[in-house]
Backbone as ProteinMPNN parsed JSONL, in Angstrom:
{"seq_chain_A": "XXXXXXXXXXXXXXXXXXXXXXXXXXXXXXXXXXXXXXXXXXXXXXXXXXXXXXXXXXXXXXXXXXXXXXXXXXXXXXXXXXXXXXXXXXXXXXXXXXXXXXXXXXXXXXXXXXXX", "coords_chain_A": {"N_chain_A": [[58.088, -16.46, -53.362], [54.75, -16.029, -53.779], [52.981, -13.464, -55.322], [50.675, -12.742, -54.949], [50.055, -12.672, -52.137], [52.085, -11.058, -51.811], [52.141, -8.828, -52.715], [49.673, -8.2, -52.93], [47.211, -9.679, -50.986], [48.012, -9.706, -48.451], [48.424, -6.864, -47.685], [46.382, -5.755, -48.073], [44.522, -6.476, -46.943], [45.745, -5.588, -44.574], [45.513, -2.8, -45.01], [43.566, -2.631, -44.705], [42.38, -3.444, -42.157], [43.647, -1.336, -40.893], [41.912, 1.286, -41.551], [39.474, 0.112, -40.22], [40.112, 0.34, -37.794], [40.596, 2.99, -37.5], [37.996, 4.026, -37.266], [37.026, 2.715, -35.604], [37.299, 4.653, -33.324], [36.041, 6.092, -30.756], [32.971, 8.136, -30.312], [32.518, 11.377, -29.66], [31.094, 12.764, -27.258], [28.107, 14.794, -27.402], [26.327, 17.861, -26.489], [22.479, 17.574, -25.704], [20.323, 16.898, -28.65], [18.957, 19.842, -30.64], [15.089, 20.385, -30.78], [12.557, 20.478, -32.727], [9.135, 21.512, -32.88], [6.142, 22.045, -34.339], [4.22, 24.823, -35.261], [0.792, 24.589, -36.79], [-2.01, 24.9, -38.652], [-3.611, 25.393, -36.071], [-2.889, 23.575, -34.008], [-0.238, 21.477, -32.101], [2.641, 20.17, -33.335], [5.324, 17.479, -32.799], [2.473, 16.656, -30.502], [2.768, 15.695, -28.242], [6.176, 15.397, -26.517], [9.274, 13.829, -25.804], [12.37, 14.45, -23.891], [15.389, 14.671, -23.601], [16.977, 16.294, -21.002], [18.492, 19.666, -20.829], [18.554, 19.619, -23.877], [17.365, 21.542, -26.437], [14.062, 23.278, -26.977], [11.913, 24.309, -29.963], [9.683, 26.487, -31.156], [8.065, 26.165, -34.005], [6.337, 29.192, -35.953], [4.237, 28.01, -38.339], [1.846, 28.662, -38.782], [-0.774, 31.41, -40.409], [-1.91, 32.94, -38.715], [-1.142, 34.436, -35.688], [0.377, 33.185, -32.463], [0.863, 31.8, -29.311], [3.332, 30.338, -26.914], [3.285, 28.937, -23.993], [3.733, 27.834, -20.743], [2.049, 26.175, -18.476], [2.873, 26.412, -15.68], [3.783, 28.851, -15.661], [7.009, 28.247, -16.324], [8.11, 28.981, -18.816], [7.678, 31.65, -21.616], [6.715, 32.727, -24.36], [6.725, 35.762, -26.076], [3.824, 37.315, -28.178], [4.365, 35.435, -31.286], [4.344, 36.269, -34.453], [3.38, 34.348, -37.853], [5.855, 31.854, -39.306], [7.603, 33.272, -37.076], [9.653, 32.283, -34.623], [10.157, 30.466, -31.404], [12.516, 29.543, -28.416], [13.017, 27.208, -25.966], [15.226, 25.705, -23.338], [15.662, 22.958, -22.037], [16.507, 22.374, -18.627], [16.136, 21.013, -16.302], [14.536, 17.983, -15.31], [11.208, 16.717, -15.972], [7.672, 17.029, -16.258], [6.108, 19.052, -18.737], [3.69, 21.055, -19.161], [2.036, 23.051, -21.677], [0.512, 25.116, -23.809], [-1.455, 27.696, -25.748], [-1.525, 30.516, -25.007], [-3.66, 32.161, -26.879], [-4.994, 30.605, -27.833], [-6.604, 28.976, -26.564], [-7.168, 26.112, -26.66], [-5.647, 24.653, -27.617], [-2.939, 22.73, -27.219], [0.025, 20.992, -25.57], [2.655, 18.867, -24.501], [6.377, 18.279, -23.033], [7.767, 15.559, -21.975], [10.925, 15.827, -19.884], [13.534, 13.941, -19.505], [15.876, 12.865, -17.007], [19.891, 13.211, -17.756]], "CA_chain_A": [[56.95, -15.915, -52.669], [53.304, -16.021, -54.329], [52.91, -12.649, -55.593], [49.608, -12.237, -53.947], [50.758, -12.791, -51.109], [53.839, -10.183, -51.526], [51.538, -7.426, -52.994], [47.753, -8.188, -52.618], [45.931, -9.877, -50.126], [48.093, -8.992, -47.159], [48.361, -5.529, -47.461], [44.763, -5.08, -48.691], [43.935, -6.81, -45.399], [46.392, -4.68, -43.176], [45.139, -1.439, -45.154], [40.958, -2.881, -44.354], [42.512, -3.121, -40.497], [44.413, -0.029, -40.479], [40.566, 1.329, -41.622], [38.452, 0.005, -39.324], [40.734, 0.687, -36.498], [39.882, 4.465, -37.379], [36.362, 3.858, -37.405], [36.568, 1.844, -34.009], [37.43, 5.245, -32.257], [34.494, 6.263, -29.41], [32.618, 9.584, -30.637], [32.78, 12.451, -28.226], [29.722, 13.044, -26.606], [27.955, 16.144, -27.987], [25.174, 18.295, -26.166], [21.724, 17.445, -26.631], [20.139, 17.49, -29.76], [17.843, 20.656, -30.748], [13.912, 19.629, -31.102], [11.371, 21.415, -33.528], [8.0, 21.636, -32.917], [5.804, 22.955, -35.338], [2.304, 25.427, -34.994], [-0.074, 24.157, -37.774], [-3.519, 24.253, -38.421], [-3.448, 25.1, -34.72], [-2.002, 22.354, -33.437], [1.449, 21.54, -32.118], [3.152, 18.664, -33.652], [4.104, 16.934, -32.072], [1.783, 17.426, -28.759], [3.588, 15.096, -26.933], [7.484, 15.013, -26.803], [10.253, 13.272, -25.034], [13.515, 14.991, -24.797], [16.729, 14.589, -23.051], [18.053, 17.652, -20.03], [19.79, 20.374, -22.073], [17.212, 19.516, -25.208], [16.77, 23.136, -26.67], [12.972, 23.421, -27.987], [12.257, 25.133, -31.224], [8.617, 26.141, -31.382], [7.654, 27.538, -35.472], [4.783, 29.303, -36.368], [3.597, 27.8, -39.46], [-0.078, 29.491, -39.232], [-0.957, 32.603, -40.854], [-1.984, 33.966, -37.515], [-0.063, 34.547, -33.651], [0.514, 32.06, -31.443], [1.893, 31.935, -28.029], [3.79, 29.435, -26.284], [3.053, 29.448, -22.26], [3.622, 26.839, -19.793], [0.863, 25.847, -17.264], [3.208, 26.607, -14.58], [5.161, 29.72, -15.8], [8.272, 28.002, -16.3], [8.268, 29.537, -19.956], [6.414, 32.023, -22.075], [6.796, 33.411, -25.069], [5.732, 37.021, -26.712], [2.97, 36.593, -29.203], [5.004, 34.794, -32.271], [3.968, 35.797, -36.136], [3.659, 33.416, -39.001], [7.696, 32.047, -40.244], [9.049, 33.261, -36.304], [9.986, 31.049, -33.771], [10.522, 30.293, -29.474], [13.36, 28.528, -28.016], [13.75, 27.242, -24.68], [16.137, 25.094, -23.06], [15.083, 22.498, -20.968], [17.533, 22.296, -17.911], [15.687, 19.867, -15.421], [13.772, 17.101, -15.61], [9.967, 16.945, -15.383], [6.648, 17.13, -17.533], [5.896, 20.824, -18.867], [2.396, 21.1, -20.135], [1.894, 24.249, -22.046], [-0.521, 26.047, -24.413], [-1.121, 29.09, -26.307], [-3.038, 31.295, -24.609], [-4.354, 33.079, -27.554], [-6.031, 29.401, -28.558], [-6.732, 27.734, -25.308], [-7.814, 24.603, -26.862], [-3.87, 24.044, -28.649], [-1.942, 22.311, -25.776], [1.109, 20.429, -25.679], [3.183, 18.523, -23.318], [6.919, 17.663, -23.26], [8.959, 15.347, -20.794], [12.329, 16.168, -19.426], [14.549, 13.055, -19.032], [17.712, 13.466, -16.643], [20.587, 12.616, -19.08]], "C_chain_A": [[55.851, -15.644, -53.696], [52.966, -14.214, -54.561], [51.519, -11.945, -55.374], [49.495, -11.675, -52.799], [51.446, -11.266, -50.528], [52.641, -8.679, -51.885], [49.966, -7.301, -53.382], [47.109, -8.292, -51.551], [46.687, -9.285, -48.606], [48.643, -7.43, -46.715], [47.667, -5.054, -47.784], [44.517, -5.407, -47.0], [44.438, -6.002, -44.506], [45.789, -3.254, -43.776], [43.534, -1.46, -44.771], [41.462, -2.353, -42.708], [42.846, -1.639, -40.209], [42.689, 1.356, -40.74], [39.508, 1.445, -40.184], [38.913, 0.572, -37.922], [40.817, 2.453, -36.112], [38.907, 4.618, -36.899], [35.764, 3.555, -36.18], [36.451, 3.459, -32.969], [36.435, 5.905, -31.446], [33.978, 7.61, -29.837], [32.624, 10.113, -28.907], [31.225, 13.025, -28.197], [29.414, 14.756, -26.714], [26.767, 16.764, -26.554], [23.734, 17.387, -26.606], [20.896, 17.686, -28.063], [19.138, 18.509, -29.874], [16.798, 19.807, -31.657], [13.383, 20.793, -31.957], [9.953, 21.269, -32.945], [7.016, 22.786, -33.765], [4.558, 23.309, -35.336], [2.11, 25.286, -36.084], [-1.071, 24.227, -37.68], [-4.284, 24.365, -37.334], [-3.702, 24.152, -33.588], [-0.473, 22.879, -33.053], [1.977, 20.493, -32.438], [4.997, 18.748, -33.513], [3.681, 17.556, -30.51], [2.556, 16.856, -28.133], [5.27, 14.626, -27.477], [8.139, 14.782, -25.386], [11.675, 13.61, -25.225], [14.76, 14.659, -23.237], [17.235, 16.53, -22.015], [19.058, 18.133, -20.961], [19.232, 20.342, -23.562], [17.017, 21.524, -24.997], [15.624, 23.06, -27.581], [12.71, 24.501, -28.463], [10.871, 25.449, -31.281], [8.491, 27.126, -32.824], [6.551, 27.562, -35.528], [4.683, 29.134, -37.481], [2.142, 28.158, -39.822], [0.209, 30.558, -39.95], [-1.193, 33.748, -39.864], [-1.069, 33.893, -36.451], [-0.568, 33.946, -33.49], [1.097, 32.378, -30.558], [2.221, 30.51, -27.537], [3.614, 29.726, -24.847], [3.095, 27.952, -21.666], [3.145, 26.968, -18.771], [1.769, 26.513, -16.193], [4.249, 27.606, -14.268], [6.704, 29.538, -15.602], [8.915, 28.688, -17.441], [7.488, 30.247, -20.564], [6.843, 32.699, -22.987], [5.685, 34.668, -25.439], [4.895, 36.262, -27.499], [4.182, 36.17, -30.357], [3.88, 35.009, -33.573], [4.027, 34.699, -36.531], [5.128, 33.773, -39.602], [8.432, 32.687, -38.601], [8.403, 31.904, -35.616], [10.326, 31.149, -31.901], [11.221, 29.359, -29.114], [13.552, 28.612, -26.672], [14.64, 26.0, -24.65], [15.776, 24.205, -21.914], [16.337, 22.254, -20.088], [17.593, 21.024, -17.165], [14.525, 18.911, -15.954], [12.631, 17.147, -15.199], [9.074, 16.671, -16.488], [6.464, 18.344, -17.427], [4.878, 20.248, -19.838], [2.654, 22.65, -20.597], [0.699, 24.671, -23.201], [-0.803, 27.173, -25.102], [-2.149, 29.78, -25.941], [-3.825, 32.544, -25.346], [-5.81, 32.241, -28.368], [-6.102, 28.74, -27.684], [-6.864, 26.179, -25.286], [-6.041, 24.24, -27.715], [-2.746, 24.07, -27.143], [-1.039, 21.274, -26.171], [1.668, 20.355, -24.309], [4.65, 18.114, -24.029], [7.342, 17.083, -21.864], [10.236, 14.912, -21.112], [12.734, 15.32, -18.656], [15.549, 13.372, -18.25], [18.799, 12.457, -17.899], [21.125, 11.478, -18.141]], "O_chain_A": [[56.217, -14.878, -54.588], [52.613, -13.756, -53.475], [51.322, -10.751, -55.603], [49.028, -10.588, -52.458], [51.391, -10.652, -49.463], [52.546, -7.693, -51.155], [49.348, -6.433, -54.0], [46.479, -7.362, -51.048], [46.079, -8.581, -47.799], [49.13, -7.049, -45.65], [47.803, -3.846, -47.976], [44.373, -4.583, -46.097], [43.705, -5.618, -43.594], [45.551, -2.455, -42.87], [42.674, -0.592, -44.622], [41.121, -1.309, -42.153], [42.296, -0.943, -39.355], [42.601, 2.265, -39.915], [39.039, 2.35, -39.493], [38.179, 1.143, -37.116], [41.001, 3.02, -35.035], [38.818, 5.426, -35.974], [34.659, 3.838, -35.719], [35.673, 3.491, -32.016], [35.869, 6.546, -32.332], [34.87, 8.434, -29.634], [32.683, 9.66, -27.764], [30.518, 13.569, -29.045], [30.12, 15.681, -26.312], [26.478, 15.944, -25.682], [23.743, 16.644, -27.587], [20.925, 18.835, -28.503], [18.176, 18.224, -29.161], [17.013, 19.043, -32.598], [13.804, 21.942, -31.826], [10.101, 20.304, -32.195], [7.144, 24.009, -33.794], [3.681, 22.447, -35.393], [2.998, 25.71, -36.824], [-1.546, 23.71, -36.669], [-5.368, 23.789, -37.245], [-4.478, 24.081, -32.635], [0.196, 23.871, -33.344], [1.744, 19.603, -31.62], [5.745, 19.639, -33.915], [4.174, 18.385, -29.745], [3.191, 17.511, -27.306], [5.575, 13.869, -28.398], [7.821, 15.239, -24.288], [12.287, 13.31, -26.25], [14.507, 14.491, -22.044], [17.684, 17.567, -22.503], [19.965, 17.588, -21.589], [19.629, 21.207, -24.343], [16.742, 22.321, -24.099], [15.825, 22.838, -28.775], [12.987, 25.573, -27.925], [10.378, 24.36, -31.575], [8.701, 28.338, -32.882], [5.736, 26.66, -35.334], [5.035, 30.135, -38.106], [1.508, 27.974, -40.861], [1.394, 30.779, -40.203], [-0.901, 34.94, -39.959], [-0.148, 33.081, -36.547], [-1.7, 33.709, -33.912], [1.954, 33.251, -30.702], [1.432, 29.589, -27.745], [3.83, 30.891, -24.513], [2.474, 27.03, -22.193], [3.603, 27.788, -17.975], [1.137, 27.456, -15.716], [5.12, 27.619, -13.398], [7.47, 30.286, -14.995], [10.09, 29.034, -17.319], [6.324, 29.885, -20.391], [7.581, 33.579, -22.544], [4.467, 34.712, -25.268], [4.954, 35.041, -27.649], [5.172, 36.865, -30.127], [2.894, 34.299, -33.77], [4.615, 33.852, -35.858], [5.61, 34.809, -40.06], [9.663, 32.698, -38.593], [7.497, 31.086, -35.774], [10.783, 32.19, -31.431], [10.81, 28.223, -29.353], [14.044, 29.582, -26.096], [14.833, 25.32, -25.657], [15.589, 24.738, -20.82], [17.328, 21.908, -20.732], [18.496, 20.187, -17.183], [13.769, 19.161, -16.893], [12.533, 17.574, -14.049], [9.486, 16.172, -17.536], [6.564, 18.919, -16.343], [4.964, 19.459, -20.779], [3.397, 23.381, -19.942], [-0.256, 23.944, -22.927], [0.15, 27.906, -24.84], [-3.316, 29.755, -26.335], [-4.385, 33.508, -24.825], [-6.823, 32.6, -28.969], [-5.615, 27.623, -27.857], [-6.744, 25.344, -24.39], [-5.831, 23.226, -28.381], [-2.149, 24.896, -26.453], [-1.352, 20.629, -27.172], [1.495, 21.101, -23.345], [4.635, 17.707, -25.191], [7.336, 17.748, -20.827], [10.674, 14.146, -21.971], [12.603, 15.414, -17.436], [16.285, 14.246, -18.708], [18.547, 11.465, -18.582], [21.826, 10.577, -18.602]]}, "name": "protein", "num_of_chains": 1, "seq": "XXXXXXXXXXXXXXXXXXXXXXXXXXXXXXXXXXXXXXXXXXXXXXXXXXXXXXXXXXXXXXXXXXXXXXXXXXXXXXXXXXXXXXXXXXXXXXXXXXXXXXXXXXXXXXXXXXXX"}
């Protein structure tokens, strides 16, 4: 017997299979992923997002001054927010949510809510 054979190539090859055949197995379906959005400059970046049902949004204040988060249609609203905190909601259903900060009327943002 070819000594390759007996102790190389086909048990390199069955240890590659025995490998991949780990690798093959199906991930387990997680939650959605958490989004950021970030107050700047006052702005929201980004203005427009696309997120998945169950998407938890992150809004940071990166200004020096308050910000608020508010949605046009009181679905959400945060207290005023310092510079460094943050507002998380959870989107449940699907839809478009415009929103705004009603301490800067002109800093608006939209996301839409995919069904999964």
């Amino acid at each position: 017997m070819n000594h390759m054979t007996r102790y190389g190539i086909v048990p390199a090859a069955a240890f590659q299979l025995a490998l991949l055949s780990m690798l093959a197995v199906p991930a387990v379906p997680t939650r959605a992923a958490d989004t950021v959005v970030k107050i700047a400059n006052f702005t929201f970046s980004p203005q427009q997002l696309k997120v998945k049902a169950g998407t938890t949004v992150t809004w940071v204040n990166e200004d020096d001054i308050p910000h608020t988060i508010a949605s046009s249609t009181n679905v959400f609203k945060s207290k005023v927010i310092d510079s460094d905190d943050r507002f998380s909601f959870t989107f449940t259903t699907a839809g478009t949510f415009e929103y705004f900060c009603s301490l800067h009327a002109h800093m608006t943002g939209s996301i839409v809510v995919e069904a999964q």
